[in-house]
C-alpha positions, 0 to 999 in steps of 0.5 A: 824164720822158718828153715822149711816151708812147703812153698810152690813159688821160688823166685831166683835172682840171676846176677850175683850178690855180695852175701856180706849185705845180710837179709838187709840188703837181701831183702832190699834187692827183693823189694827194689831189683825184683819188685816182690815183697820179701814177706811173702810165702815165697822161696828166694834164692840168690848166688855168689860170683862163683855160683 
């Protein structure tokens, strides 16, 4: 995993998620919800209910 990527795409899903879910569940929210590959040289971002 890279920790810094110099990246000019950032996708930001809006709706809270449960961080408990891992990059499992993560990466299935990108996939299904977001319809993008999680592989791709892309910055996502996500937040909790308290942002």
């Amino acid at each position: 995993m890279k920790m810094f990527i110099d990246t000019s795409v950032i996708y930001l899903h809006k709706a809270p998620v449960d961080f408990r879910k891992g990059i499992n569940g993560l990466s299935f929210i990108v996939e299904q919800n977001m319809n993008l590959n999680p592989f791709s040289e892309a910055l996502f971002v996500f937040c909790n209910r308290t942002r």
